[in-house]
N, C-alpha and C positions, 0 to 999 in steps of 0.2 A: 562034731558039733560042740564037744566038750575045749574043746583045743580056740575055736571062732569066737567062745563068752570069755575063756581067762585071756585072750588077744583084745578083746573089747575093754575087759575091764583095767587092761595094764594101761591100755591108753587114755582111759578116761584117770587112772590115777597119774599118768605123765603130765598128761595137759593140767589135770588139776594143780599137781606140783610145780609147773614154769606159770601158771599163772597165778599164783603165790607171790613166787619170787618175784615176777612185774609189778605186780600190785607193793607188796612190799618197797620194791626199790623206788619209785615212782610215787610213793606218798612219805619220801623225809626219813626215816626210819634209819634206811643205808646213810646217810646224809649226814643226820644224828652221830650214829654210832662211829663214824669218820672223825664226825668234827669231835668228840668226846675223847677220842687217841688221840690226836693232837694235842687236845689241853693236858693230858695229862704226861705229856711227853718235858721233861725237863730243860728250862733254856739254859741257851751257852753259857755256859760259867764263864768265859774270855769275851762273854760282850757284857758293855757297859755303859751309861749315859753321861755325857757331859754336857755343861747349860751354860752360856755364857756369851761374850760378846765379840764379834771378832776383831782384831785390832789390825790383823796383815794377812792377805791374802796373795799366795804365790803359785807357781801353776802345779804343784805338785805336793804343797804342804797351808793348810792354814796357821793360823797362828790366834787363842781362843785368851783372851781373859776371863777366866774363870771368876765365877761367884764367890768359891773359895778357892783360897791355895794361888799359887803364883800361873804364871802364862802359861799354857801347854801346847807345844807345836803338836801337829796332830797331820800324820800324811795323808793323803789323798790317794786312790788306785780308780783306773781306769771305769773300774765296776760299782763306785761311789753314786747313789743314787743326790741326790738332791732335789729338796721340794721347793715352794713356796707358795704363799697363798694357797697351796694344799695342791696345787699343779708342779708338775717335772719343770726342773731346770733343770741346770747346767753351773760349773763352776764360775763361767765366766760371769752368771748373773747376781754371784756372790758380794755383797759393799760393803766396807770396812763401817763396823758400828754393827750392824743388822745384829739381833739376837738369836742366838742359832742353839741348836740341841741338835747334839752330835752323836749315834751308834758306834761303839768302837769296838772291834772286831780284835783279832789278833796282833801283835805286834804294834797295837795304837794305832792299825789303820782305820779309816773311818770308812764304815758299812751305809752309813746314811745321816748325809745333812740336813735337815729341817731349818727355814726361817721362821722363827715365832716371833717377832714383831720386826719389823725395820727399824731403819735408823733416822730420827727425828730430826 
């Protein structure tokens, strides 16, 4: 009899402990504490932003006048995301002029092209 109540009672403390955990995960808390290690996770020190306008666009390399500082070719890798109007391109949709903001990764390649305004 003794052996049937501490078998009772382990299970009502099991269940009660996974329905914790559910509850918990399931109301933001996990979610929270995720997105909180991220932010406090340090960015790349080898990425960087560049803002400027483009003046030559080639299939593997743009070519940026900068706001400041003289023109900077800046490569292109297959894995170069590009936006516009806040939707995915492609290089090809790239026009000489457009106002671009560039992510630059390792070696000056670029992680991600942004158009912020086109070309008038």
């Amino acid at each position: 009899m003794f052996a049937n109540q501490c078998r009772n009672s382990l299970r009502r403390v099991v269940f009660g402990l996974c329905y914790a955990a559910v509850t918990l995960a399931g109301s933001g808390i996990a979610d929270a504490a995720a997105a909180a290690t991220l932010q406090t996770q340090p960015m790349d020190p080898s990425m960087r932003t560049l803002r400027g306008e483009l003046v030559m666009i080639r299939p593997r390399e743009i070519i940026l006048k900068g706001n400041e500082g003289p023109d900077r070719v800046i490569k292109i890798a297959t894995a170069t995301m590009v936006t516009r109007d806040g939707k995915a391109a492609t290089i090809k949709d790239l026009k000489d002029g457009d106002q671009v903001e560039v992510l630059l990764g390792e070696k000056d390649v670029a992680r991600s092209i942004k158009v912020t305004a086109e070309k008038k």
